[in-house]
The first five atom37 places (N, CA, C, CB, O) and aatype in JSON, in Angstrom:
{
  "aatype": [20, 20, 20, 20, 20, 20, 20, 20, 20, 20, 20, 20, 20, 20, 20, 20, 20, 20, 20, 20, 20, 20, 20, 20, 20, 20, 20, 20, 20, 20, 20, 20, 20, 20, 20, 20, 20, 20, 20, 20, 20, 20, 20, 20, 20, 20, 20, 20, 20, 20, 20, 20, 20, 20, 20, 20, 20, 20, 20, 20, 20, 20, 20, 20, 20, 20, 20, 20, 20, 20, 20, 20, 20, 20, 20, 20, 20, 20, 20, 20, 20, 20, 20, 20, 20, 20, 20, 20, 20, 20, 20, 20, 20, 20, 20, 20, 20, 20, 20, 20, 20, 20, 20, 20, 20, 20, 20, 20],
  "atom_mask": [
    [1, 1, 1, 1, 1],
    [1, 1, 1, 1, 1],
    [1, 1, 1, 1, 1],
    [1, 1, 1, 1, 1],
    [1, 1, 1, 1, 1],
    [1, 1, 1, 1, 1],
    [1, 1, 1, 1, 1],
    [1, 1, 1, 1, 1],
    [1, 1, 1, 1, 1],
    [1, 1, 1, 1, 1],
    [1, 1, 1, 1, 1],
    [1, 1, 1, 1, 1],
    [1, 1, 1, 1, 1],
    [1, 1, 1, 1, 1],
    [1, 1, 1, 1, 1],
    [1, 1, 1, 1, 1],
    [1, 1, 1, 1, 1],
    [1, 1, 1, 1, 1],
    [1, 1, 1, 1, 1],
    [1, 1, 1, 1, 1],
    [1, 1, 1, 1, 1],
    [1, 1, 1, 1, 1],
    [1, 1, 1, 1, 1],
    [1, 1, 1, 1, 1],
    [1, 1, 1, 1, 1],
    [1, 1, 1, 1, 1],
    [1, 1, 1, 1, 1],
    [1, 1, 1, 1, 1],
    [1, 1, 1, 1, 1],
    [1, 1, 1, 1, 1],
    [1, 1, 1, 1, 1],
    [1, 1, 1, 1, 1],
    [1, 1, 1, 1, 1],
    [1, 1, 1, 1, 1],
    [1, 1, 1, 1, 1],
    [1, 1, 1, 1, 1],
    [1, 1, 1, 1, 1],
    [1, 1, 1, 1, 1],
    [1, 1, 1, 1, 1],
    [1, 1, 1, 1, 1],
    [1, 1, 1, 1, 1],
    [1, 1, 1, 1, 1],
    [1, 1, 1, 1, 1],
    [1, 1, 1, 1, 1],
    [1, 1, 1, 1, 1],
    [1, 1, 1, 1, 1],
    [1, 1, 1, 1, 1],
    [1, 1, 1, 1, 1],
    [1, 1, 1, 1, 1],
    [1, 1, 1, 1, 1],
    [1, 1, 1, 1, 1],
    [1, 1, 1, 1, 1],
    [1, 1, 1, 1, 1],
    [1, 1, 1, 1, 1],
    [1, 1, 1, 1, 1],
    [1, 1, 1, 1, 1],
    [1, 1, 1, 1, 1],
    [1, 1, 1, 1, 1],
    [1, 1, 1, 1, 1],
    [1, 1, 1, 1, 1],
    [1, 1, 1, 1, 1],
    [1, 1, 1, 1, 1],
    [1, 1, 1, 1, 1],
    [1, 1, 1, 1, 1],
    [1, 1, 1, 1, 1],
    [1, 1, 1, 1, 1],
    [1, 1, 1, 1, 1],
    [1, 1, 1, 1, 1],
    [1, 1, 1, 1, 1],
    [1, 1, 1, 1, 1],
    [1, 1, 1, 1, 1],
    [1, 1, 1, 1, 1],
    [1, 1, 1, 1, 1],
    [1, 1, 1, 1, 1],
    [1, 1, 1, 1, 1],
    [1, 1, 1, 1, 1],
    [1, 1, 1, 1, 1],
    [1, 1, 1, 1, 1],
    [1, 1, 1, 1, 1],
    [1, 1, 1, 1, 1],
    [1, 1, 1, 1, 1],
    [1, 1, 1, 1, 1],
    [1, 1, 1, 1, 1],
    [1, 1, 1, 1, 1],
    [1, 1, 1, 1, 1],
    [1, 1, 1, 1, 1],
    [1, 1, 1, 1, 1],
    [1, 1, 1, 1, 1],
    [1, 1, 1, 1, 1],
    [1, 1, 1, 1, 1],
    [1, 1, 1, 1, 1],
    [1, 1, 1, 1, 1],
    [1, 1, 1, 1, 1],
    [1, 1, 1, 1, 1],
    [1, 1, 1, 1, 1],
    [1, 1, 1, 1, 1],
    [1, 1, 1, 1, 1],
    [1, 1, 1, 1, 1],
    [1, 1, 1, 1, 1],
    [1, 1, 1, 1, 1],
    [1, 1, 1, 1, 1],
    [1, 1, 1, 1, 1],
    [1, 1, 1, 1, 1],
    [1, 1, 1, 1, 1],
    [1, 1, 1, 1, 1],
    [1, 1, 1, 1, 1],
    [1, 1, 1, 1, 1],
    [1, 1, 1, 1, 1]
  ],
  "atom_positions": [
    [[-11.0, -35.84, -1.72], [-11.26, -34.56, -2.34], [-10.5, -33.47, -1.58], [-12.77, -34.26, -2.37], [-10.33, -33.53, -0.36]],
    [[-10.02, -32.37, -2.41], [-8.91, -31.59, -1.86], [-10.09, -30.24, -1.08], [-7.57, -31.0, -3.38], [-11.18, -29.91, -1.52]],
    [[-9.46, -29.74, 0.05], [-10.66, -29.09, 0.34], [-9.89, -27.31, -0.17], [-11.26, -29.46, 2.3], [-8.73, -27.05, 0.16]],
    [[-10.82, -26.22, -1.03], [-10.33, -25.56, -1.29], [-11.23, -24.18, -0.76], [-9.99, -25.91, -2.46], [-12.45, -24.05, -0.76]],
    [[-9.72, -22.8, -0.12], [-11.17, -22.04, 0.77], [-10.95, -20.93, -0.8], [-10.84, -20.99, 3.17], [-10.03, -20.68, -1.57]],
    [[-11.97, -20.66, -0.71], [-12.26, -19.54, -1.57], [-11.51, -18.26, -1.18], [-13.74, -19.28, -1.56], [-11.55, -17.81, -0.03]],
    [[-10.83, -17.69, -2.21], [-10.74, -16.39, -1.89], [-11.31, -15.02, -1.68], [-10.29, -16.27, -2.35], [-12.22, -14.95, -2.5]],
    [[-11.27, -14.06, -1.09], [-12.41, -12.81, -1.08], [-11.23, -11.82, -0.99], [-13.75, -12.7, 0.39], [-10.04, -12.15, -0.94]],
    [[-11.69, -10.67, -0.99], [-11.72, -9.57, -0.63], [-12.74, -8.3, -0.23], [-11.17, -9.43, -1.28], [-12.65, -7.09, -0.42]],
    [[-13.72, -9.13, 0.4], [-14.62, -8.23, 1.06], [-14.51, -8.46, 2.62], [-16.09, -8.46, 0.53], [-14.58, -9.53, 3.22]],
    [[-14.33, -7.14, 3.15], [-14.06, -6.81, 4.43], [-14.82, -7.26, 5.06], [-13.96, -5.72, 4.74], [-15.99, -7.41, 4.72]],
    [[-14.26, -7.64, 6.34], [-15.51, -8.3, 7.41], [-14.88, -7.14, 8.71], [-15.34, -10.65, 7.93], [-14.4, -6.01, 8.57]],
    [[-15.08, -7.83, 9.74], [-14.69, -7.25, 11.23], [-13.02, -6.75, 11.01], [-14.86, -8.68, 12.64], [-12.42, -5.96, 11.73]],
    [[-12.39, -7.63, 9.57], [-10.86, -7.12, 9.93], [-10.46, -7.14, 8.6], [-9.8, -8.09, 10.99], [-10.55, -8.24, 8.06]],
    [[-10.05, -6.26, 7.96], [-9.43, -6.12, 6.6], [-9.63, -7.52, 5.82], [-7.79, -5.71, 6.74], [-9.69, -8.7, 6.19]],
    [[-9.69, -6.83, 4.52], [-9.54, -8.68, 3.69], [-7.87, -8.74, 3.47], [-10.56, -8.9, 1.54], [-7.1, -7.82, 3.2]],
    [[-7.66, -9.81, 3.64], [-5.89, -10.06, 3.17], [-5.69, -9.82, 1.76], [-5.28, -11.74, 3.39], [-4.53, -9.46, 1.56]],
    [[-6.37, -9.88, 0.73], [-5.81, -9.91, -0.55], [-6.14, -8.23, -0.47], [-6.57, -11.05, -1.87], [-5.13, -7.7, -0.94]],
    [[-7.11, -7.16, -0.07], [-7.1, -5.91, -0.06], [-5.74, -5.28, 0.79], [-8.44, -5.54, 0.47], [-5.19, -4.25, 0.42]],
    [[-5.27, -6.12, 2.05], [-3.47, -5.26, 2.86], [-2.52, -5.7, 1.99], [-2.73, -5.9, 4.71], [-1.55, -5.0, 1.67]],
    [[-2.73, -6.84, 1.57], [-1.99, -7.28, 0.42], [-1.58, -6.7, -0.77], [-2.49, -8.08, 0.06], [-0.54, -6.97, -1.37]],
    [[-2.8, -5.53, -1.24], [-2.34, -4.88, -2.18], [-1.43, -3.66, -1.68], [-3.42, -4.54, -2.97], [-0.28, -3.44, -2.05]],
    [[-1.95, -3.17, -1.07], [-0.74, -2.18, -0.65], [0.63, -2.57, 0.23], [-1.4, -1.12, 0.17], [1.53, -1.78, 0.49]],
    [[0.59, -4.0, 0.64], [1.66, -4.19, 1.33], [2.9, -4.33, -0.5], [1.34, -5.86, 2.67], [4.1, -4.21, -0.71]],
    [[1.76, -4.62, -1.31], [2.94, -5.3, -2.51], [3.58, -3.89, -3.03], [2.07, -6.35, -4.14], [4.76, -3.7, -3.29]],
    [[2.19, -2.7, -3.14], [2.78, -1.56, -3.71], [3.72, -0.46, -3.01], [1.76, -0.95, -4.17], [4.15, 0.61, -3.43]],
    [[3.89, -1.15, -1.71], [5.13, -0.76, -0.55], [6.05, -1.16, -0.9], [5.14, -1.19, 0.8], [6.75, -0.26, -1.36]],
    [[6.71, -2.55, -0.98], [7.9, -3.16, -1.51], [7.95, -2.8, -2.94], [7.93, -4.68, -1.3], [9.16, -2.79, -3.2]],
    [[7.33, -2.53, -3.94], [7.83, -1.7, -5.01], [8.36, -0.4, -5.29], [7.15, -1.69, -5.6], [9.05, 0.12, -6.17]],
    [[7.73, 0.0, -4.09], [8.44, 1.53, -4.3], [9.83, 1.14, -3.14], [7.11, 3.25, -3.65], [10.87, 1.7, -3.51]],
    [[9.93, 0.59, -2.3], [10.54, 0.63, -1.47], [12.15, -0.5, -2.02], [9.47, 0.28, -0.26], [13.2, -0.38, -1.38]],
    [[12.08, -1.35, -3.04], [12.93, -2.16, -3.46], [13.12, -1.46, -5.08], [12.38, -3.75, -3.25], [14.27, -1.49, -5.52]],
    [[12.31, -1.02, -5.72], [12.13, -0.39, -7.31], [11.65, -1.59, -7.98], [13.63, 0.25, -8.16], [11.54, -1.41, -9.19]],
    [[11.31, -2.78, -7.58], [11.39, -3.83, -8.43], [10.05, -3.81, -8.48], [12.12, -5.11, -8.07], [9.3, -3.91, -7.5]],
    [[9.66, -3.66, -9.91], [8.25, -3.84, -10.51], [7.52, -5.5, -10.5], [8.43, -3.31, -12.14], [6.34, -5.77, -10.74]],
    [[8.31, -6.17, -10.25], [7.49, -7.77, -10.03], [6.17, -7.68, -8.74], [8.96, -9.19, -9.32], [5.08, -8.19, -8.52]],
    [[7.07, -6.72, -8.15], [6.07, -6.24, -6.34], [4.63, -5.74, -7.02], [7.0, -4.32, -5.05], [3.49, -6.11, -6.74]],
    [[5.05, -4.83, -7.95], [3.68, -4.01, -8.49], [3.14, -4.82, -9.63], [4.0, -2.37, -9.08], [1.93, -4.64, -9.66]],
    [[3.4, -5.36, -10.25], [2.61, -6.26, -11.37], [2.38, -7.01, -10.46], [3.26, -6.93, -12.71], [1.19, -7.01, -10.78]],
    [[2.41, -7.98, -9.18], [1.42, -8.93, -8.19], [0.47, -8.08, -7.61], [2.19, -9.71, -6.91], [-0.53, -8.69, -7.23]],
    [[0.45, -7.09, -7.46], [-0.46, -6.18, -6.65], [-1.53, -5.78, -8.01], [0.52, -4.65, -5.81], [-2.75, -5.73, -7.82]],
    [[-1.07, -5.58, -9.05], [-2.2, -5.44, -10.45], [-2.93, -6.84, -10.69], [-1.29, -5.03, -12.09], [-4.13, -7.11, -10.77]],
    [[-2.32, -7.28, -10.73], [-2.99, -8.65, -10.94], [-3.81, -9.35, -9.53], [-1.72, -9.7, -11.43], [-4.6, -10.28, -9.71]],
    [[-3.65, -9.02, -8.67], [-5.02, -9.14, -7.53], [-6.03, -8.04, -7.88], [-4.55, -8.86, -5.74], [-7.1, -8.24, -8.44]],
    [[-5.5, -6.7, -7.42], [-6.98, -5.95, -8.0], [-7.48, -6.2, -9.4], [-6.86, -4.36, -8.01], [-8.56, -5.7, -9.7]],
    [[-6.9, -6.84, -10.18], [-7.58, -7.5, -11.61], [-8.44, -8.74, -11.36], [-6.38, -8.03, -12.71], [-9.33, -9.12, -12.12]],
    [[-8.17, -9.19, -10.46], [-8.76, -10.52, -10.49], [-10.07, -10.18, -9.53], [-7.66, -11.8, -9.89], [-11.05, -10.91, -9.64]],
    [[-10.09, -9.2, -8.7], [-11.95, -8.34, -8.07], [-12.15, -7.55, -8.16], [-12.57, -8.12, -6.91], [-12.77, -6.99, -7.25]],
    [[-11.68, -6.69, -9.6], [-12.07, -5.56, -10.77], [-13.72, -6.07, -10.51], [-11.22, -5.84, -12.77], [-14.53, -5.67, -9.67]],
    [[-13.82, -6.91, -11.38], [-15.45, -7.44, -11.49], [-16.3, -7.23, -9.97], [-15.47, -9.34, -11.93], [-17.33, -6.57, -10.09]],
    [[-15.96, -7.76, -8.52], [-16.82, -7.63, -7.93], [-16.68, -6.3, -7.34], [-16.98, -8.61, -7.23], [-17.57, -5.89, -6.59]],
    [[-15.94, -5.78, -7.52], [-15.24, -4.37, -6.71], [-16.52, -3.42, -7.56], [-13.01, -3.83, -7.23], [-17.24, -2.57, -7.04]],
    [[-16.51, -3.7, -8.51], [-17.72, -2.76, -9.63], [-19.55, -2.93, -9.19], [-17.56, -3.64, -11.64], [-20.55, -2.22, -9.3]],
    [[-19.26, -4.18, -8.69], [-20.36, -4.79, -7.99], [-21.04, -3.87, -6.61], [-19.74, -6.24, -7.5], [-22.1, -3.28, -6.4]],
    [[-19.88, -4.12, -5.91], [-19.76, -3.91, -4.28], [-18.71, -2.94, -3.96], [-19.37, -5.28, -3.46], [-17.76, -3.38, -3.31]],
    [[-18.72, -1.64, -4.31], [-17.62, -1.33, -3.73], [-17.29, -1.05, -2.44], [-17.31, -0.59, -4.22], [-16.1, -0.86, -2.2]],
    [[-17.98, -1.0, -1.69], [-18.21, -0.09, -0.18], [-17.9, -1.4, 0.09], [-19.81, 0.83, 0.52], [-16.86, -1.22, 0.72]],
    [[-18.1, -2.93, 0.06], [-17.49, -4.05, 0.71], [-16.27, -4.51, 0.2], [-18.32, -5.08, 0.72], [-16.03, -5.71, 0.27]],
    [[-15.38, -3.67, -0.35], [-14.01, -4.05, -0.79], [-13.47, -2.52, -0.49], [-13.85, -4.72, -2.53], [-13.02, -1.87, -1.44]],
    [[-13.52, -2.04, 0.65], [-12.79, -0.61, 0.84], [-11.04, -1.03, 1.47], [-13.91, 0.5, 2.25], [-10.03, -0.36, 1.25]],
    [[-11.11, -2.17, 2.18], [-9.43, -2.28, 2.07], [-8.74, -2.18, 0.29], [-8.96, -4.09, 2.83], [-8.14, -1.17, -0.08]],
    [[-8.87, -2.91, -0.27], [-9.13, -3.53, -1.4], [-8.73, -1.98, -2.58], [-10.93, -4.28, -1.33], [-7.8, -2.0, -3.39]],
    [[-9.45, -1.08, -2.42], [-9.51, 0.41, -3.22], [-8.85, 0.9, -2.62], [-10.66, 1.28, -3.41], [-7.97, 1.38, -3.34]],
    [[-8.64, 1.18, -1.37], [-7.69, 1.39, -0.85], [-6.35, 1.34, -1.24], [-7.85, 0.92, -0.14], [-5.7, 2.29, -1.68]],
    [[-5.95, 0.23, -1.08], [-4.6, -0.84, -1.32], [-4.12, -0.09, -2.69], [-5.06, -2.84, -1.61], [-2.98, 0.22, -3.02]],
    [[-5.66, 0.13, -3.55], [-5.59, 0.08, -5.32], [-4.97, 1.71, -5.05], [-7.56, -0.17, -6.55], [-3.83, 2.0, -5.42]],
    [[-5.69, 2.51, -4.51], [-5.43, 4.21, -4.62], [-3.72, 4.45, -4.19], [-6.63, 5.22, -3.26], [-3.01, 5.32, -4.68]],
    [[-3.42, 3.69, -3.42], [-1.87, 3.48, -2.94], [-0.99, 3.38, -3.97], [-1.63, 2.25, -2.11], [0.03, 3.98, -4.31]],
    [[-1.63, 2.45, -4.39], [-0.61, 1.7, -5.55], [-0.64, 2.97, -7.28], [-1.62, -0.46, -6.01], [0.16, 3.1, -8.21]],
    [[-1.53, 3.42, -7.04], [-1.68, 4.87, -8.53], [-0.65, 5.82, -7.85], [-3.71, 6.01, -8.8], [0.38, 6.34, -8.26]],
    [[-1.32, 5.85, -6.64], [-0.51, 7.47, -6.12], [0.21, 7.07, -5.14], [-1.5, 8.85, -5.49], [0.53, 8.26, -5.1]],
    [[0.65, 6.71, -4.5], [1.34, 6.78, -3.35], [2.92, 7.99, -3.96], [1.71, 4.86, -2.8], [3.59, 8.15, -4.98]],
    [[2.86, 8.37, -3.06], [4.16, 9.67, -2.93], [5.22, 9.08, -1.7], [3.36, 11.58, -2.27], [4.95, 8.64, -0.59]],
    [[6.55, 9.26, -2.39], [7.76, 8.48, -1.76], [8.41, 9.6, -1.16], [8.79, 7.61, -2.81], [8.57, 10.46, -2.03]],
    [[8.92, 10.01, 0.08], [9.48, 10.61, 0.12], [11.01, 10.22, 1.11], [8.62, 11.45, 0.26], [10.87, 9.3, 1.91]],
    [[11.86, 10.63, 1.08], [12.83, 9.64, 1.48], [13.83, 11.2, 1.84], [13.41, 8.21, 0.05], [14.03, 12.25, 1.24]],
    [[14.19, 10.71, 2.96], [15.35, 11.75, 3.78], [16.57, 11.21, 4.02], [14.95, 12.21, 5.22], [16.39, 10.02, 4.29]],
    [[17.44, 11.42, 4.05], [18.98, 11.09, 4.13], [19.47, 11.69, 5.3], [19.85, 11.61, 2.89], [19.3, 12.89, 5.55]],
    [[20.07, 10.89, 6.05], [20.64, 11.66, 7.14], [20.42, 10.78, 8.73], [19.81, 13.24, 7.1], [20.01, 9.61, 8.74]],
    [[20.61, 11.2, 9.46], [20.65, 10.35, 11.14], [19.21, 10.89, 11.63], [22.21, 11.01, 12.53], [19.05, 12.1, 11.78]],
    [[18.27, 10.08, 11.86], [17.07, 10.37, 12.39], [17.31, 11.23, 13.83], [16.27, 9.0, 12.55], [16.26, 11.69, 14.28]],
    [[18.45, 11.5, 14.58], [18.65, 11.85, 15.84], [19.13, 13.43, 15.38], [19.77, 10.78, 16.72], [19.31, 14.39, 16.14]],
    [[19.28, 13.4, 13.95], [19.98, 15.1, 13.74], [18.71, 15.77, 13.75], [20.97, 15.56, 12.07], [17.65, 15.22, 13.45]],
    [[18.85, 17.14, 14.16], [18.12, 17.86, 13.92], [16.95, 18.34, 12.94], [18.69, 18.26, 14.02], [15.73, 18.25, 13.04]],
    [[17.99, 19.0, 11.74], [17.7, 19.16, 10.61], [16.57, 17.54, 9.97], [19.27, 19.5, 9.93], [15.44, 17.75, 9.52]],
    [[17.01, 16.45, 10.05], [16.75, 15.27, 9.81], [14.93, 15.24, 10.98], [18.38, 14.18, 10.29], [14.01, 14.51, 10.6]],
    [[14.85, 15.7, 11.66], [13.95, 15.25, 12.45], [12.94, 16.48, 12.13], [14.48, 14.95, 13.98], [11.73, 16.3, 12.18]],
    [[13.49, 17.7, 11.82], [12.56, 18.79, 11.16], [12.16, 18.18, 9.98], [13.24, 20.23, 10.85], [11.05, 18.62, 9.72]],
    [[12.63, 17.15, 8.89], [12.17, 17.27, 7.87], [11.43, 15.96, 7.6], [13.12, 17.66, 7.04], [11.05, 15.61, 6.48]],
    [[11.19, 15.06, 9.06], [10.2, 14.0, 9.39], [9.15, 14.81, 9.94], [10.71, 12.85, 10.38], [8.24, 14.44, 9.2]],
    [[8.7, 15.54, 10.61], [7.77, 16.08, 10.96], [7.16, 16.91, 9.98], [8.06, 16.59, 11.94], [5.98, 17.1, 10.3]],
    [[7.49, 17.57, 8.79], [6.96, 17.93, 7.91], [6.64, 17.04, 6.88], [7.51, 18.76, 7.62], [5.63, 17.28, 6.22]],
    [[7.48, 15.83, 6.58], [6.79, 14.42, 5.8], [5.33, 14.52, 6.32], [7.56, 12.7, 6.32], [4.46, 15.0, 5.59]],
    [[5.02, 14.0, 7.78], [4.37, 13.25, 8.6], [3.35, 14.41, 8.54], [5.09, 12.71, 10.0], [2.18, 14.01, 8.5]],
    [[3.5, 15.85, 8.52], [2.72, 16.77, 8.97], [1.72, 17.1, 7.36], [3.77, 18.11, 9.69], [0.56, 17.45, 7.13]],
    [[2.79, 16.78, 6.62], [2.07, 17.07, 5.05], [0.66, 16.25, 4.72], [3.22, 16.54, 3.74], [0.59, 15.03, 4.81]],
    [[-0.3, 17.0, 4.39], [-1.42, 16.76, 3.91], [-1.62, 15.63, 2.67], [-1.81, 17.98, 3.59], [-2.23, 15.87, 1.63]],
    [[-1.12, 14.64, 2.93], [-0.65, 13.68, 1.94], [-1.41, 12.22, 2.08], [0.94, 13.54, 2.11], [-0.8, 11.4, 2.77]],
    [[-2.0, 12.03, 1.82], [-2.53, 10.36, 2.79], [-1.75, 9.09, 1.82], [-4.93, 9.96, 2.72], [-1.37, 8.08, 2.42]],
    [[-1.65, 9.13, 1.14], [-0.78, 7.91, 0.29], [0.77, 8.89, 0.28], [-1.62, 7.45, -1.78], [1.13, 9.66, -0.62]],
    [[1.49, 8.57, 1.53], [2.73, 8.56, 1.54], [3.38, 7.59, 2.07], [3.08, 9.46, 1.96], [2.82, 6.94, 2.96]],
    [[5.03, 7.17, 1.55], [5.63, 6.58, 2.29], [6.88, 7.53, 2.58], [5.8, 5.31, 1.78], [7.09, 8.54, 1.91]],
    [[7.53, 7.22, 3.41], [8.21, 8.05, 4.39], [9.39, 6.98, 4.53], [7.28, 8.5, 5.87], [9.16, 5.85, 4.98]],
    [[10.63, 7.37, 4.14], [11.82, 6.68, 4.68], [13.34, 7.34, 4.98], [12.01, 5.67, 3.74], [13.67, 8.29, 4.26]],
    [[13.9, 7.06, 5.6], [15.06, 7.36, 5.79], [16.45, 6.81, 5.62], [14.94, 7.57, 6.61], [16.44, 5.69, 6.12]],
    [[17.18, 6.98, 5.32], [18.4, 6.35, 4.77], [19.59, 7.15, 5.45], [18.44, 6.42, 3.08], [19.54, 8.38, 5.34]],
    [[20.68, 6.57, 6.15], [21.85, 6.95, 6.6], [22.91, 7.06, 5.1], [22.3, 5.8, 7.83], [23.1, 6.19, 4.25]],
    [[23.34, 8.16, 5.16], [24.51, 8.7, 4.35], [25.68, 8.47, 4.54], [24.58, 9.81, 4.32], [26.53, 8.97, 3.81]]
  ]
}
């Protein structure tokens, strides 16, 4: 008999993996554009829609991951992280009142 572990996403002492999981997927979608990243990340929070309605306070990675993936805000700077100008306009990313951001930089 094959032994099979159940999956969860209710938090214990350390994040559930399928809850970092969702936002690690809705990172590489914004971060590659490729929507396959974000339709795997819908289809986990679809699949503990049901207990998440149940329990939500024990799936807070999990809503989390989910609130990322609606809103997350991209913001992306161009330029040499060592320039000036470039390092004023990381500290105002970082400083902005934003909690679902991602933050990247790209050389020109």
């Amino acid at each position: 008999a094959l032994i099979v572990r159940s999956k969860s996403a209710v938090d214990n002492a350390t994040p559930a993996g399928n809850g970092v999981m969702v936002e690690v997927l809705a990172r590489l979608a914004l971060l590659t554009g490729d929507d396959a990243w974000r339709a795997r990340a819908e289809e986990i929070v679809s699949a503990f829609a049901a207990a998440v309605a149940q329990q939500a306070p024990a799936h807070a990675t999990l809503v989390c991951g989910f609130d990322f993936l609606l809103g997350a805000e991209q913001i992306v700077i161009v330029g040499d992280r060592d320039e000036p100008a470039v390092a004023a306009m990381l500290r105002a990313a970082f400083g902005a009142p934003l909690p679902n951001r991602l933050v990247s930089t790209v050389r020109d």
